[in-house]
MOPAC internal coordinates of N, CA, C and O (Angstrom, degrees):
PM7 1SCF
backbone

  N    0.0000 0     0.00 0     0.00 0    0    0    0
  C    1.4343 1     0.00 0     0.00 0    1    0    0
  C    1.5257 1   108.20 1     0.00 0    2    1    0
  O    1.2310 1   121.70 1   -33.95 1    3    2    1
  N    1.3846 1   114.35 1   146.05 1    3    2    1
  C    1.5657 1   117.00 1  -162.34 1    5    3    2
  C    1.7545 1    96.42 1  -116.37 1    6    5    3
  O    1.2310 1   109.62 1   -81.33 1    7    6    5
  N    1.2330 1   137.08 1    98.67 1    7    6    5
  C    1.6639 1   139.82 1   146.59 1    9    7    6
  C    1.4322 1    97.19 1    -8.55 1   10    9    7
  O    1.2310 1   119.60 1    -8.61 1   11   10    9
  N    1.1457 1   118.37 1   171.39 1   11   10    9
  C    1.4840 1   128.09 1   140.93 1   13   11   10
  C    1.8622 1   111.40 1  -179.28 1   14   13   11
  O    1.2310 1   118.06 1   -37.64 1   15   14   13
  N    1.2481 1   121.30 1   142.36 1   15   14   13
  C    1.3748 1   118.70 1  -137.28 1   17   15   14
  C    1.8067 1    78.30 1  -114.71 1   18   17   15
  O    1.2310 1   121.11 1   -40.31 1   19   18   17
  N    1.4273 1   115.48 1   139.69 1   19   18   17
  C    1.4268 1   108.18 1   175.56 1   21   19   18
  C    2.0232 1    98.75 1  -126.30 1   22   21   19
  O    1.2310 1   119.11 1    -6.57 1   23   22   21
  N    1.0911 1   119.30 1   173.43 1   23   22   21
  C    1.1243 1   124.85 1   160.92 1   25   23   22
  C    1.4761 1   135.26 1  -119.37 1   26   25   23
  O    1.2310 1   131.47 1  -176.74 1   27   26   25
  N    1.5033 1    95.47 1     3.26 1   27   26   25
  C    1.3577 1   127.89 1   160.13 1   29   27   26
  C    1.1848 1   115.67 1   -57.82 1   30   29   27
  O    1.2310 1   112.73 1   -50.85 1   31   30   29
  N    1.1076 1   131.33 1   129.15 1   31   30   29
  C    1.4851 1   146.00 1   164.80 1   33   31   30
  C    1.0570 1   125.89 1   -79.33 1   34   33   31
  O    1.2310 1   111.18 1   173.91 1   35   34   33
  N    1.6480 1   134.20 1    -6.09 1   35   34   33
  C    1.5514 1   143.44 1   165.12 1   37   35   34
  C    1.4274 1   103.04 1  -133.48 1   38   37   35
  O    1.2310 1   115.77 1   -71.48 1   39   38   37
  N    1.0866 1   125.64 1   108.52 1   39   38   37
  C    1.6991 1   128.40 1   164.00 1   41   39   38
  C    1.5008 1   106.59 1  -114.40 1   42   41   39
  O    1.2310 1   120.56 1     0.61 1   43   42   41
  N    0.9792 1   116.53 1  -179.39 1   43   42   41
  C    1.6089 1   131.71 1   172.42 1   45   43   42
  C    1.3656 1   100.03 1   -34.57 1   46   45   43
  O    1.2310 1   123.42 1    92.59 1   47   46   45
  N    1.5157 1   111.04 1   -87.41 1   47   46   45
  C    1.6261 1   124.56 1  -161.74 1   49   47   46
  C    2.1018 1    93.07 1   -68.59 1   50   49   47
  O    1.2310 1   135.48 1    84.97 1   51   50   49
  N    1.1484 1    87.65 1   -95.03 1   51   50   49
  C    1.5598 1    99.06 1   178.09 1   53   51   50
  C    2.0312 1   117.50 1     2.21 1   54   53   51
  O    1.2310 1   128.49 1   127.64 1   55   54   53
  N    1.0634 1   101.25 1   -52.36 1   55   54   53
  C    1.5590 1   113.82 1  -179.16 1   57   55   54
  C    1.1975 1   123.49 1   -76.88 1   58   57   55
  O    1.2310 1   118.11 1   162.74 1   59   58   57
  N    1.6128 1   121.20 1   -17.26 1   59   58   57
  C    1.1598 1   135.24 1  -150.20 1   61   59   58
  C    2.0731 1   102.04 1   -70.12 1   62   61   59
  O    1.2310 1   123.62 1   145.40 1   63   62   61
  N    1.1389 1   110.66 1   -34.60 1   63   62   61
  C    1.4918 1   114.33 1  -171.59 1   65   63   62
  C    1.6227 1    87.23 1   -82.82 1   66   65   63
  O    1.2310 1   104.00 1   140.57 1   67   66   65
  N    1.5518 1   147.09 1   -39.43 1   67   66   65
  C    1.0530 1   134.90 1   173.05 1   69   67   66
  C    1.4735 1   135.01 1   -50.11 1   70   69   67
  O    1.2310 1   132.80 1   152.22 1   71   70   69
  N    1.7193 1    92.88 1   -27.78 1   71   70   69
  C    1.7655 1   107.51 1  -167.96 1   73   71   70
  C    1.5570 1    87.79 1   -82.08 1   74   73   71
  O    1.2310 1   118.32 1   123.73 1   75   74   73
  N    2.0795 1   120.81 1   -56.27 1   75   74   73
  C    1.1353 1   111.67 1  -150.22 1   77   75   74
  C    1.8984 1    90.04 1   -65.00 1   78   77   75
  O    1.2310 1   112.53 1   156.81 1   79   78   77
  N    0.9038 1   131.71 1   -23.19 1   79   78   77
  C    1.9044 1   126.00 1  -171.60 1   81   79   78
  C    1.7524 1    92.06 1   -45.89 1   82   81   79
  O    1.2310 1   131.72 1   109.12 1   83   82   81
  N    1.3136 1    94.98 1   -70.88 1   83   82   81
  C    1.5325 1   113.78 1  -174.88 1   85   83   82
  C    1.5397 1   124.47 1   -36.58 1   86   85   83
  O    1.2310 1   119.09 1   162.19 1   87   86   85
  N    1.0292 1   119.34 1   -17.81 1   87   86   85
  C    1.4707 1   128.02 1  -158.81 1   89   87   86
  C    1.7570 1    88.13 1  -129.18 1   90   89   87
  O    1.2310 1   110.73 1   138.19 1   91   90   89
  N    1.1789 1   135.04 1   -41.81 1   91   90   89
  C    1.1341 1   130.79 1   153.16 1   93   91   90
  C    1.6416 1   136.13 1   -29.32 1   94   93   91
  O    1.2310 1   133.61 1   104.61 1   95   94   93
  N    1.3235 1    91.30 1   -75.39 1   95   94   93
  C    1.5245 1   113.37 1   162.47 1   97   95   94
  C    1.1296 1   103.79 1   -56.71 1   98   97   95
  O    1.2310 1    97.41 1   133.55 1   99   98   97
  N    1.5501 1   157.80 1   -46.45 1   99   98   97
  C    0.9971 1   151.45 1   160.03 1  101   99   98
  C    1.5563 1   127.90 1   -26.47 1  102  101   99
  O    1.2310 1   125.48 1   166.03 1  103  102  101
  N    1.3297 1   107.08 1   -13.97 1  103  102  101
  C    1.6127 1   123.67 1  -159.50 1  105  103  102
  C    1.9181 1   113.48 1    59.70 1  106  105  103
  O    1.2310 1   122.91 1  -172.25 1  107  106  105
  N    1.3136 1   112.03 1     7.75 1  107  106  105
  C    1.3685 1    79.98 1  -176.41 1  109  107  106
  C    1.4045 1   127.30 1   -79.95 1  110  109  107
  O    1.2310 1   115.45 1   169.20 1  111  110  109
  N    1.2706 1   126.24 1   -10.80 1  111  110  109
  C    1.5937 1   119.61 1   168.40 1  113  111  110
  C    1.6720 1   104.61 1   -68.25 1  114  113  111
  O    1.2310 1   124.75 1   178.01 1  115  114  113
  N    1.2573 1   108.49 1    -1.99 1  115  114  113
  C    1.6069 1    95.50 1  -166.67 1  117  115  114
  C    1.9996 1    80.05 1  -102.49 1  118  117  115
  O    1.2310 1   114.09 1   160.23 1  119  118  117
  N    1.1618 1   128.80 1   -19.77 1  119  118  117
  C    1.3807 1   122.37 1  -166.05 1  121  119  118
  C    1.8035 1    99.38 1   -91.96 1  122  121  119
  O    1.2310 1   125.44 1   156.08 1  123  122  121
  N    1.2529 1   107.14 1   -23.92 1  123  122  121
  C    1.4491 1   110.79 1  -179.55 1  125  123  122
  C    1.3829 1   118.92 1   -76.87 1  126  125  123
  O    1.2310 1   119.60 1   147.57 1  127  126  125
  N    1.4722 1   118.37 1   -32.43 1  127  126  125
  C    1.7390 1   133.91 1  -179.81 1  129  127  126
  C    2.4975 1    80.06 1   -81.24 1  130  129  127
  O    1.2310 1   116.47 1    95.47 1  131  130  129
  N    0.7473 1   124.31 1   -84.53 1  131  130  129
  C    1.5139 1   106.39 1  -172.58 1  133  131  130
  C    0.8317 1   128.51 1   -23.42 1  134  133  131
  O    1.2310 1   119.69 1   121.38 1  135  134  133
  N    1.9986 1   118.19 1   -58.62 1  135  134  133
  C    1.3991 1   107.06 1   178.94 1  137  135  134
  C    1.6682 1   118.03 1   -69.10 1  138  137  135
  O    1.2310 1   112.82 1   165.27 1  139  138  137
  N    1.4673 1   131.16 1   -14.73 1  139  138  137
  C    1.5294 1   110.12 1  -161.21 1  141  139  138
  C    1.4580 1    76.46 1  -126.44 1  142  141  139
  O    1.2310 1   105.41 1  -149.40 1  143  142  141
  N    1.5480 1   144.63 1    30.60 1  143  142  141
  C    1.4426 1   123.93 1   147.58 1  145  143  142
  C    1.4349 1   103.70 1   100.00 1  146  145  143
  O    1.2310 1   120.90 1    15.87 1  147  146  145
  N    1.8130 1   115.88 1  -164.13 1  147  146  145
  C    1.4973 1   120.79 1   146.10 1  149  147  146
  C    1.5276 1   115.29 1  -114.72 1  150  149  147
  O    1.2310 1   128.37 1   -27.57 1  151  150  149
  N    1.2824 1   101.48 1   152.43 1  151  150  149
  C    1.7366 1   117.67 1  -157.66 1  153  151  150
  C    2.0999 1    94.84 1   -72.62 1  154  153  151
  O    1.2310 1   123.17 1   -12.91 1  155  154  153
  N    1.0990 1   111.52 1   167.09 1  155  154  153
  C    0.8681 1   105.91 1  -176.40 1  157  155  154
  C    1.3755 1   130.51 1   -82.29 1  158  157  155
  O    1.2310 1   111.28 1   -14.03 1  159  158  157
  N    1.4893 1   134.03 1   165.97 1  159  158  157
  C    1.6944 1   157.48 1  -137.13 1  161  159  158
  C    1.9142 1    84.35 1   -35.18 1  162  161  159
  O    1.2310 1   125.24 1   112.64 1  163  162  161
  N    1.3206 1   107.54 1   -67.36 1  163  162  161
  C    1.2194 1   118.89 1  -166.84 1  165  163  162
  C    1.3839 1   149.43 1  -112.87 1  166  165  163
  O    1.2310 1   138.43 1  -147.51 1  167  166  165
  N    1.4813 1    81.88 1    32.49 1  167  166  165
  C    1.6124 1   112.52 1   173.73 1  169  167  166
  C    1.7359 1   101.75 1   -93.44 1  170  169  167
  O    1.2310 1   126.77 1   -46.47 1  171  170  169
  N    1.5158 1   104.58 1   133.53 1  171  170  169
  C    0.9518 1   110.89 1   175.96 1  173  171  170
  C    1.6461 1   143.58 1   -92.54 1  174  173  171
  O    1.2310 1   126.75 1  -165.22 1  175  174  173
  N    1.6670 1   104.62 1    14.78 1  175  174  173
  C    1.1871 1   135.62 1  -152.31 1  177  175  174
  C    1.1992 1   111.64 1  -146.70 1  178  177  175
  O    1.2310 1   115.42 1   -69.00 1  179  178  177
  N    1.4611 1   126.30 1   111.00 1  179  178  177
  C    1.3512 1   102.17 1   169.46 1  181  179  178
  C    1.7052 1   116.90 1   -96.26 1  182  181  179
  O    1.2310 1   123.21 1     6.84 1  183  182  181
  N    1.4553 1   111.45 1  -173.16 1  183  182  181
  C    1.4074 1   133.14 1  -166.61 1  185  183  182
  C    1.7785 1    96.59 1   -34.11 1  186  185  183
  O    1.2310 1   137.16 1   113.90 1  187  186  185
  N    1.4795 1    84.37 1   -66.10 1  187  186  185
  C    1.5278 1   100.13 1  -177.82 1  189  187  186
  C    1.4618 1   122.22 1   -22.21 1  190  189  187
  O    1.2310 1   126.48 1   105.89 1  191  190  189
  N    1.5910 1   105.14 1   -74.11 1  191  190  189
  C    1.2297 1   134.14 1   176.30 1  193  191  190
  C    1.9588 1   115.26 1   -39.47 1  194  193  191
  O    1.2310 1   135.73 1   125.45 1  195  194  193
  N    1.0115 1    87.15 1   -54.55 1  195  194  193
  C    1.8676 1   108.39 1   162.85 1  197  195  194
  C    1.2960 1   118.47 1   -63.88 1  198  197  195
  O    1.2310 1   112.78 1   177.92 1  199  198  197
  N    1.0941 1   131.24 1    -2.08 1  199  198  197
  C    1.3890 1   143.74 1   143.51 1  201  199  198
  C    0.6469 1   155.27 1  -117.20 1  202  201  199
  O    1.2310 1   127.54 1   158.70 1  203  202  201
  N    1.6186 1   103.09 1   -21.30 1  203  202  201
  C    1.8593 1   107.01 1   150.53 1  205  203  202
  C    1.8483 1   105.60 1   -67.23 1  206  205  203
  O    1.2310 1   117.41 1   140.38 1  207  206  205
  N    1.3071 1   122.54 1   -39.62 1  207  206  205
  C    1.2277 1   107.18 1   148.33 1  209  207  206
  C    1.4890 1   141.66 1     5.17 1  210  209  207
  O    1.2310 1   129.00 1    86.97 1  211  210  209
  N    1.2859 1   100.27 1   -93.03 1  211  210  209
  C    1.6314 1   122.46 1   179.00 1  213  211  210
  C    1.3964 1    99.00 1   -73.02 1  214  213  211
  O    1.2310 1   114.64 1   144.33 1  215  214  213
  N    1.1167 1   127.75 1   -35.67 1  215  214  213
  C    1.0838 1   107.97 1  -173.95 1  217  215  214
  C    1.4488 1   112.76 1   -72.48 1  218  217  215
  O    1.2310 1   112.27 1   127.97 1  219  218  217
  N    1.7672 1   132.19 1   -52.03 1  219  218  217
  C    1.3251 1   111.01 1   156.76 1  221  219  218
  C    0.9219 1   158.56 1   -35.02 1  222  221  219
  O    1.2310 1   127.67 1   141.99 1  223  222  221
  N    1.4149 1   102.83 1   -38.01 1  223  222  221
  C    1.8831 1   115.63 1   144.02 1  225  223  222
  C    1.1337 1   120.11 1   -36.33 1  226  225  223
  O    1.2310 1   117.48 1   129.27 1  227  226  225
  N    1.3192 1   122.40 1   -50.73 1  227  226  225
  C    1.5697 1   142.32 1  -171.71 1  229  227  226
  C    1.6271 1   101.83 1   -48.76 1  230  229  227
  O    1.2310 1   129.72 1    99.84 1  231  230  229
  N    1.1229 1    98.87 1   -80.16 1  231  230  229
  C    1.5734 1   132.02 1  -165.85 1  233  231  230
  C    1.7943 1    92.26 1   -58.41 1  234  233  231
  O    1.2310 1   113.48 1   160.61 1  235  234  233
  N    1.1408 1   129.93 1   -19.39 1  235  234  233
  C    1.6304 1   128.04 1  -162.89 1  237  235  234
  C    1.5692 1   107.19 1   -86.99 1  238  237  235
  O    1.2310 1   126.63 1   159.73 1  239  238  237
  N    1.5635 1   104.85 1   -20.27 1  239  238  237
  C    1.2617 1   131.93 1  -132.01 1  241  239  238
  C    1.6009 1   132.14 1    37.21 1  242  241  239
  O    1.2310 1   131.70 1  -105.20 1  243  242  241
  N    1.5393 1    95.01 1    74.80 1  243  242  241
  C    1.5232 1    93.87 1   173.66 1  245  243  242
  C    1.3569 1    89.17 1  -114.60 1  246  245  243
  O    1.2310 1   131.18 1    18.55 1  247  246  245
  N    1.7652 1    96.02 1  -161.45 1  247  246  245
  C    1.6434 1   119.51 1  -161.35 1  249  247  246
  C    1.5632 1    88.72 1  -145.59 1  250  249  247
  O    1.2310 1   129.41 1   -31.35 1  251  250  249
  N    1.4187 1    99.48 1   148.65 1  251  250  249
  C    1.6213 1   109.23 1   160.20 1  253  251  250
  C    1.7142 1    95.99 1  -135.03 1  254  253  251
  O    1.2310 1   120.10 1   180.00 1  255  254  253

């Protein structure tokens, strides 16, 4: 595994609690649980959750 020192203030990993703030404050997990409802009796996750999800993955650069 290779260190590497940036002076950047948003990178991949590093930014990641900045982006989800941003998208937060935005209301969209609160616009995403409105438009598709709540998941059903015994799901333990909602819509939301399932997409801020993938989306951190996303942004981390992973893959599913």
């Amino acid at each position: 595994m290779k260190i590497t020192y940036s002076s950047d203030t948003i990178n991949s990993f590093g930014g990641i609690n900045f982006a989800d703030k941003i998208i937060r404050e935005a209301s969209i997990y609160d616009t995403i649980d409105q438009t598709l409802g709540i998941r059903g009796v015994k799901a333990q996750y909602s819509y939301s959750d399932l997409f801020r999800s993938y989306l951190m993955l996303v942004l981390c650069g992973g893959e599913c």
